[in-house]
C-alpha positions in Angstrom: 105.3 101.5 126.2 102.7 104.4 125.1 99.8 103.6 123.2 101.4 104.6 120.2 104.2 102.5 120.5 101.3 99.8 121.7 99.5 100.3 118.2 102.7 100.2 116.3 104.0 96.6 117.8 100.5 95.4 116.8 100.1 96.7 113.2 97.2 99.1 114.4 96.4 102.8 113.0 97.1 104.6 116.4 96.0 107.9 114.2 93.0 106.5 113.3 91.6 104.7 116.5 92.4 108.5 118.2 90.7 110.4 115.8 88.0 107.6 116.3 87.4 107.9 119.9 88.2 111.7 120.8 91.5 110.8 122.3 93.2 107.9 124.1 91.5 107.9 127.0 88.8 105.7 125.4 91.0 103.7 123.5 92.5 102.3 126.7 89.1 101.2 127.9 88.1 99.6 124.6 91.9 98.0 124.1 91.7 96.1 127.3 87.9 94.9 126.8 89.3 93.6 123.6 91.3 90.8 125.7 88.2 89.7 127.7 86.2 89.2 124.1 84.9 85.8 123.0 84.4 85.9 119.5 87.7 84.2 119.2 87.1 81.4 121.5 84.2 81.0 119.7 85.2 80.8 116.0 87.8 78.2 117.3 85.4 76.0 118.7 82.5 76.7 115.5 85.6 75.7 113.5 86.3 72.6 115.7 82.4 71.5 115.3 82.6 72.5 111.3 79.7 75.1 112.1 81.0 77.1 109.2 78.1 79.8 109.8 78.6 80.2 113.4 82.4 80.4 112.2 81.2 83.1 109.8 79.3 85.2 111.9 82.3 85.0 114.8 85.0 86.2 112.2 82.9 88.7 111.2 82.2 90.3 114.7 85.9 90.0 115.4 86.8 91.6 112.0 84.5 94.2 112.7 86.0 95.0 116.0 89.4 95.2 114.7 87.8 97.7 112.4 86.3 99.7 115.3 90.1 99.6 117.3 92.3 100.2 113.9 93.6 97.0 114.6 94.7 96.7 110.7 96.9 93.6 110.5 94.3 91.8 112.7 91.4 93.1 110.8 93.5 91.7 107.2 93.4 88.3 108.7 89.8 88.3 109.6 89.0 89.7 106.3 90.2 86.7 104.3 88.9 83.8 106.6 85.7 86.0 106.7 85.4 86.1 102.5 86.8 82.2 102.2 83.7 81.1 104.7 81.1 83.0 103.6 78.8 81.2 101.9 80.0 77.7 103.5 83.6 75.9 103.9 86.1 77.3 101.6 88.9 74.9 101.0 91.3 77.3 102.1 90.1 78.3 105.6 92.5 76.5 107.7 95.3 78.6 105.7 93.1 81.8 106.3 92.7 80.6 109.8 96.4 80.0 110.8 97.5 83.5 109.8 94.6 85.1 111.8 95.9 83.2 114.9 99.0 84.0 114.3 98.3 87.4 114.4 95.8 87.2 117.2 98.1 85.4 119.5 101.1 88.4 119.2 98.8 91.2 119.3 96.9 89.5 122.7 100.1 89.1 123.8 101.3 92.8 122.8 98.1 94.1 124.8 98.9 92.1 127.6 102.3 93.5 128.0 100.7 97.2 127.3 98.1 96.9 130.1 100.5 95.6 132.8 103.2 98.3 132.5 100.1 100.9 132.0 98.4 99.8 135.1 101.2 99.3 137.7 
């Protein structure tokens, strides 16, 4: 799989991210780091403590990293569980929340795939 194909199977702006970072030689290093992040480990467990600021502010990084890799579909997600916490609980998050991990889990699991046959 090429990084195009890569940004493609996860709903991503390939052109964008490209343009973004000179070339793909960046976007390779930044890709992979994106597996080792926390902020979604940690919005689960704000969410299990209802610590909706915490939860707030860990969507928001995520979103905004997503944003920074032209992961669009994944950046969507975070978009609407950021807007339905901010300012507290909305009544809707666990809605919000299910799409973004959804989405989360396919494209970790896309990246995974792309870095193995990349790095053998």
């Amino acid at each position: 799989m090429t990084l195009k194909e890569c940004y493609k199977a996860i709903g991503g702006n390939y052109a964008d991210v490209v343009n973004r970072f000179g070339g793909e030689r960046l976007v390779f290093k930044y890709i992979y780091k994106f597996l080792d992040d926390e902020s979604y480990n940690l919005l689960i467990k704000s969410l299990e403590d209802k610590d909706f600021e915490q939860a707030f502010r860990m969507v928001h990084t995520l979103k905004g990293i997503c944003q920074n890799l032209s992961l669009t579909r994944l950046y969507d997600s975070c978009s609407l569980l950021t807007e339905e916490l901010r300012g507290g609980c909305g009544k809707n998050y666990l809605v919000y929340f299910n799409k973004l991990k959804l989405d989360y889990e396919e494209i970790i699991k896309i990246i995974k795939t792309f870095k193995k046959e990349n790095e053998d």
